[in-house]
N, C-alpha and C positions, 0 to 999 in steps of 0.2 A: 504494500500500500504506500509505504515513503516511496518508492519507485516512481508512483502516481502523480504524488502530490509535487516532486522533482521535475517533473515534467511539465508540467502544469507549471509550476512558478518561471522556467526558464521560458516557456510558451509567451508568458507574461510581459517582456521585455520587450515584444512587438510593438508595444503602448509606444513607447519613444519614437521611432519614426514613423506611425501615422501620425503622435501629434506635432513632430517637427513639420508633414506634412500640412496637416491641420493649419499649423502658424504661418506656415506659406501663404497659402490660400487665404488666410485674413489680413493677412498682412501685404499682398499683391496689389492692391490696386493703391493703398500710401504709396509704395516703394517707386511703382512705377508713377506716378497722378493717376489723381482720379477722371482728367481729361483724355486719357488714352482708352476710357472705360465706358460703356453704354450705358443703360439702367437695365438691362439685360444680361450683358454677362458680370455686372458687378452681383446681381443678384444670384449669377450660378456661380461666384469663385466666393461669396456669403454661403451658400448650399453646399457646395464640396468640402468647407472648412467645413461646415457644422458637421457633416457625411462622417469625416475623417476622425473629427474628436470623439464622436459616438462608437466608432469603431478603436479609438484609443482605450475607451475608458470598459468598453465590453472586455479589452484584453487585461485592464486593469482587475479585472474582479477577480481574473483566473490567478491569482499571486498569491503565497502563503503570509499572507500578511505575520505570521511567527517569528518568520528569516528575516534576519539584515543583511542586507547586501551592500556593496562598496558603492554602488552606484548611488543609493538610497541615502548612503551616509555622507556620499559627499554633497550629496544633492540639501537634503534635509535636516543635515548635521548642524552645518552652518546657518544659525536664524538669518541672516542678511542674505546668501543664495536663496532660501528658501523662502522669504516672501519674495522675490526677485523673480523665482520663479513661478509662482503664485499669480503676481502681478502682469507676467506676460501670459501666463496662460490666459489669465481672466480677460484681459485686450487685445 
């Protein structure tokens, strides 16, 4: 059964690059203006973030939340990373 749950947590880690994908996608149409954008497909790269974070946080539930991991620690170890990251996920 650890065998399961081992799998399952490393499965987990998929979260990180849909939501680096995610941040793309909200974050596209700042990077480039909002003039090179229609009301159309600013509305579909609005829709592919959302897509992409829902599909982060599905992967997120698969995680032993028991284990710490180095990622984890560097990530939410540090209070100032960790709202930092907080922060950009939230915008």
């Amino acid at each position: 059964m650890e065998k399961i749950f081992k799998i399952f947590h490393y499965v987990s880690f998929l979260q990180y690059p849909f939501m680096l994908i995610a941040l793309y996608y909200g974050y596209e149409p700042i990077i480039k203006g909002f003039e090179n954008f229609d009301k159309d497909s600013l509305i579909e790269n609005y829709n592919l973030g959302l897509l992409f974070i829902g599909i982060a946080i599905s992967f997120t539930s698969l995680s032993d939340t028991r284990r710490k991991t180095k990622i984890s620690d560097k990530v939410f170890g540090n209070e100032k990373r960790a709202k930092r990251w907080l922060i950009t996920s939230a915008f």
